[in-house]
C-alpha positions in Angstrom: 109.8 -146.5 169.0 107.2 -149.5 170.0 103.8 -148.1 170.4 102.3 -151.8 170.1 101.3 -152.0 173.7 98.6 -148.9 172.9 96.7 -149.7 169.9 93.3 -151.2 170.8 91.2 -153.7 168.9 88.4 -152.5 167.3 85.3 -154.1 168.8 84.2 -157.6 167.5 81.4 -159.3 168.2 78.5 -158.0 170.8 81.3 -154.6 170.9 79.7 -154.2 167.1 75.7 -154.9 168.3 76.5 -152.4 170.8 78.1 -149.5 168.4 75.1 -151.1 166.1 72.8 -149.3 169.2 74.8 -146.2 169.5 75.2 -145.4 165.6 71.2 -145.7 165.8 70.7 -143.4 168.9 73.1 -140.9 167.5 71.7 -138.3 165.1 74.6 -137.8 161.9 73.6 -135.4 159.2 72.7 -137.1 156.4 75.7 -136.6 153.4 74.9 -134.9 150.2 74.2 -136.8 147.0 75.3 -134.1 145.0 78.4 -134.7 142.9 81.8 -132.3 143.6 82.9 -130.3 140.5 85.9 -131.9 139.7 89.0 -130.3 138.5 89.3 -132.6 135.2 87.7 -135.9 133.9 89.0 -139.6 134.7 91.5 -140.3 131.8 92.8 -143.8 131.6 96.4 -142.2 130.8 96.2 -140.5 134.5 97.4 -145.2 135.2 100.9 -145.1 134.7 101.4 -146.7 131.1 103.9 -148.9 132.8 101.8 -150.7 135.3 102.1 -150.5 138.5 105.6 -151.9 140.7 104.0 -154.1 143.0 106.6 -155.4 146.3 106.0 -157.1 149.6 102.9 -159.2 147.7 102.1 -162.4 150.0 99.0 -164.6 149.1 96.5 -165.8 151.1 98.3 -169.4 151.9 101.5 -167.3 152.3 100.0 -165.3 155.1 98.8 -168.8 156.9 95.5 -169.8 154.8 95.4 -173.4 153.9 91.9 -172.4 152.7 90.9 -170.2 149.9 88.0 -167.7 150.8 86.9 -169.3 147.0 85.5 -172.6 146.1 87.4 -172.9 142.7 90.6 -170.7 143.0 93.5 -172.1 145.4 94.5 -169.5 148.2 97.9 -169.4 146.4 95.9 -167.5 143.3 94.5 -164.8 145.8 96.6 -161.8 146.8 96.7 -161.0 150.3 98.8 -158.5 150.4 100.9 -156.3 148.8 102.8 -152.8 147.8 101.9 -151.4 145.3 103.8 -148.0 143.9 103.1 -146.1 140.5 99.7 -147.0 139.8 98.3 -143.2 138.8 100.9 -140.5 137.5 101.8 -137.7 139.4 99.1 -135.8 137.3 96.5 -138.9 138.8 97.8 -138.5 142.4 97.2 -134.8 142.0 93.9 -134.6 141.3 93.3 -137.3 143.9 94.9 -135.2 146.3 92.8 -132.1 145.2 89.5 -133.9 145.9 90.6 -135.6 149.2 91.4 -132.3 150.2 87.7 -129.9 149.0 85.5 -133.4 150.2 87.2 -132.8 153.9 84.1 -130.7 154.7 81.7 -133.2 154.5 84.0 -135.6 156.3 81.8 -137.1 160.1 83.4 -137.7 163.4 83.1 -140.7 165.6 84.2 -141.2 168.6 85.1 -145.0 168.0 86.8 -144.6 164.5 90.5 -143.4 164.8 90.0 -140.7 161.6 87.4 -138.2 160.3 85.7 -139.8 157.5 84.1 -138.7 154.1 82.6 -141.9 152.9 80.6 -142.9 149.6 83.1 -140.5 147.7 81.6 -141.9 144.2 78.3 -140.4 144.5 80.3 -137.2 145.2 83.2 -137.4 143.2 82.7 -137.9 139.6 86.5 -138.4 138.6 86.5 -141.3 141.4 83.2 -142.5 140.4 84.6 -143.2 136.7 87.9 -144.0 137.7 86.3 -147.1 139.8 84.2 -148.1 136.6 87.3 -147.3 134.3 88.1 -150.7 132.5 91.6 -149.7 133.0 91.6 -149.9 136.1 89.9 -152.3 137.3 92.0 -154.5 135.1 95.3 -153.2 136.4 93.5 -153.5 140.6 92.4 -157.0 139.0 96.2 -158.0 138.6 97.1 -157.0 141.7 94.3 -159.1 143.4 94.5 -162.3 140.8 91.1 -162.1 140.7 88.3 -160.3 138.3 87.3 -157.3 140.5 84.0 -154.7 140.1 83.3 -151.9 142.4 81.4 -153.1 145.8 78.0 -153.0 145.6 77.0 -151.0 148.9 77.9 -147.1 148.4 79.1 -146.9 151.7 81.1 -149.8 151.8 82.9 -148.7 148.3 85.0 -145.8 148.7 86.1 -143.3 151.8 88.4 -140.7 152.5 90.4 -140.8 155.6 91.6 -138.2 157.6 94.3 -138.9 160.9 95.4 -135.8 162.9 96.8 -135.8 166.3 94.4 -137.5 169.2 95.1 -137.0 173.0 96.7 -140.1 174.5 93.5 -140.3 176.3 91.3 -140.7 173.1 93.9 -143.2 171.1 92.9 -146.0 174.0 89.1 -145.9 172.6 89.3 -145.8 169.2 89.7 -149.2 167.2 92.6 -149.0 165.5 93.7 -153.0 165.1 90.5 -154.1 162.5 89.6 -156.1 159.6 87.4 -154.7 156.8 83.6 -156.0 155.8 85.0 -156.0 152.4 87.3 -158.3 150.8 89.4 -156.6 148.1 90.3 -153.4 149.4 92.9 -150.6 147.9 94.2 -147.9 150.6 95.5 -145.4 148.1 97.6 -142.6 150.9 97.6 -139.2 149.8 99.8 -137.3 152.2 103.5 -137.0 151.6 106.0 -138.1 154.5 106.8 -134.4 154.9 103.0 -133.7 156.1 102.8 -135.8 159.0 104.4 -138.0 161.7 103.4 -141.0 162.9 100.5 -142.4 161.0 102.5 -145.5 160.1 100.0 -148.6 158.0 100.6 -151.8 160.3 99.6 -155.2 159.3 99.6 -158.6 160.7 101.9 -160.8 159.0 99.6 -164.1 159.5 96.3 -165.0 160.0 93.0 -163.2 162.2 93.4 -166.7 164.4 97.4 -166.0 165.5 96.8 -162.0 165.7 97.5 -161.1 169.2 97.5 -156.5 169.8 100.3 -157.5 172.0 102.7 -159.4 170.1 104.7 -156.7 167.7 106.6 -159.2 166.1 104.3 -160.2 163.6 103.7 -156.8 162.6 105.1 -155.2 160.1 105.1 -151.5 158.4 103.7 -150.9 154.6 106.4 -149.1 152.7 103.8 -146.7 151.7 106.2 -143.6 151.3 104.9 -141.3 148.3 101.6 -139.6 147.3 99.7 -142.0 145.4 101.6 -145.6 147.1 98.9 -148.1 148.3 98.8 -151.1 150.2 96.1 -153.5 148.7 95.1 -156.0 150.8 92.3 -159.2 151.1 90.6 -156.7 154.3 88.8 -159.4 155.8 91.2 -161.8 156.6 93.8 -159.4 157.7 94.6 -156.8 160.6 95.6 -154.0 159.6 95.6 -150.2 161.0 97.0 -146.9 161.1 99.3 -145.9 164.0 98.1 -142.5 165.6 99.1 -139.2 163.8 101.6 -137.4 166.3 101.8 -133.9 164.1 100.1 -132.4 161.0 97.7 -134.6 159.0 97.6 -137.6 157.0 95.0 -138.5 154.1 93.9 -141.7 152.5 91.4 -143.0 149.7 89.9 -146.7 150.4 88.4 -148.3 148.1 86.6 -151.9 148.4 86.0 -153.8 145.7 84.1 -157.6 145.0 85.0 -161.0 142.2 81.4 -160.9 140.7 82.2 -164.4 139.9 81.9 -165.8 143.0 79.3 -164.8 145.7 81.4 -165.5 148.3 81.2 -162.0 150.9 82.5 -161.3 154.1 80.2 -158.3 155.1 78.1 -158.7 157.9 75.5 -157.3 159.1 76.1 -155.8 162.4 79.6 -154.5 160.5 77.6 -152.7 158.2 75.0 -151.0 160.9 78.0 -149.9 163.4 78.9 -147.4 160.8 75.1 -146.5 159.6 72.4 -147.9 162.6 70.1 -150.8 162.0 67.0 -148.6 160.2 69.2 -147.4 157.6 71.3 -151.0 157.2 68.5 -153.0 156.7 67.5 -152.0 153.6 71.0 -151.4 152.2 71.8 -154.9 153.5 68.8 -156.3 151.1 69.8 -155.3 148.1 73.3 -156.0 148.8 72.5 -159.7 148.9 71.3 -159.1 145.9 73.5 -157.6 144.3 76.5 -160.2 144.9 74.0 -163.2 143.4 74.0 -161.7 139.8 75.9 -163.7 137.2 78.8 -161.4 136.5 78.5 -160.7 133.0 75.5 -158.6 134.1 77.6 -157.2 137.2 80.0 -156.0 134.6 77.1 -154.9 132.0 75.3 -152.6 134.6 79.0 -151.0 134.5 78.8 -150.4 131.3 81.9 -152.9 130.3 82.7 -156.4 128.6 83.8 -158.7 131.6 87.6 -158.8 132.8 88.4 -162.7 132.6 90.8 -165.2 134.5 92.3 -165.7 131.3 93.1 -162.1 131.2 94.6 -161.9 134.0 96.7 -164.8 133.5 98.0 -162.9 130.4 99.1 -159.1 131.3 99.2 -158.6 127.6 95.7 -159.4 125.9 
């Protein structure tokens, strides 16, 4: 079944001023800082031992980039996209599951945002927050990407849960469901089975955000993202990507953004940022997220509490 010809485009350009506007003229309550009682602590043995099976990875010059988003590393070097299956046990995906499900209640509405979203999990989710400083894996999400990653600096920006249930046909016209992400390195980890929804399917355009056209279905293709715990990482900024509508019950998902601390390189902008959170509340976060990406990355990885994950590292899976 084609359902091409009804997903919108997110807004781009004065669209995001506007929702800049509306976000600050619409009163949110503001989310809890106070950390969920998780089930169990992060364990590094919740990553499969294995590594993860990783198929369907295209770089960045594979996908149409002649240019790499970095000054020193070849667009060849930079993953942007790719499956990736097994990377937490079924233990891992469990308690993933569990917290996706208790952090629903604080999950916000929008009526421009295709799901119900609880976003800066980490400051409420101990076990993510210190799976996302867990050497372990960041090294393993490192591989994936080909280049040294650390958490994103913004709270907001870092991690969210998504939640897709059924929307009138009505609704699914307004709500911006082809989009690129602020963030570069991003990992969309899904957390419903195939049995607990239909629809929902993870599109993404096989080329670059200059030859994406909402129309044209035959660059798109679907992310064989069929278990618990499969995830599609992607480079977010420089690819389209969304979720088809949910026809029946409900599908959940953990996004997590990450940065290369070695580069300051960012493709987070400002009016992106404030059409989630309205201008007051942006402008200081955007500050000291400038900031932020301009320290050297041995002290980006030192405020994590971690020695630095290396090129050469990556270059050899077993140091």
């Amino acid at each position: 079944m084609n359902h091409s010809s009804t997903l919108p485009l997110f807004e781009r350009g004065l669209g995001r001023v506007k929702l800049a506007l509306k976000s600050t003229l619409k009163r949110t309550q503001r989310p809890s800082s106070i950390c969920l009682g998780d089930p169990i602590a992060w364990r590094d043995d919740l990553l499969c031992q294995q590594g993860p099976s990783v198929s369907d990875s295209r770089t960045l010059e594979q996908l149409g980039y002649a240019e790499s988003p970095h000054s020193t590393i070849e667009a060849d070097a930079i993953t942007g996209v790719a499956v990736v299956h097994r990377l937490f046990t079924p233990e891992g995906v469990a308690v993933l599951q569990d917290i996706g499900a208790r952090l629903e209640q604080r999950a916000g509405d929008s009526d421009w945002i295709i799901s119900r979203r609880t976003r800066g999990v980490t400051a409420l989710s101990s076990f993510i927050d210190d799976m996302m400083n867990s050497r372990s894996f960041l090294l393993a999400v490192s591989r994936i990407a080909g280049v040294p990653l650390v958490p994103y600096p913004m709270l907001n920006a870092r991690s969210q849960i998504n939640y897709f249930y059924p929307k009138p046909v009505e609704q699914q016209q307004q709500l911006g469901m082809w989009h690129t992400d602020g963030t570069n390195y991003v990992l969309n980890v899904v957390l419903s089975g195939g049995c607990d929804y239909s629809g929902g399917e993870f599109l993404f355009h096989n080329g670059t955000i200059d030859t994406f056209d909402a129309l044209d279905h035959r660059t798109f293709e679907t992310a064989g993202l069929d278990a618990p715990g499969d995830a599609l990482f992607i480079y977010g900024s420089r690819l389209f990507h969304g979720v088809r509508p949910v026809l029946s019950g409900r599908r959940m998902s953990l996004v997590l953004s990450f940065h290369c601390p070695y580069f300051t390189d960012d493709s987070n902008r400002f009016w992106h940022l404030a059409s989630d959170d309205g201008i007051p509340a942006t402008i200081p976060n955007w500050l000291k997220l400038r900031w932020a990406l301009h320290r050297p990355a041995a002290r980006q990885y030192a405020r994590i509490g971690m020695e630095p994950i290396t090129f050469e590292e990556l270059r050899h899976r077993g140091g």
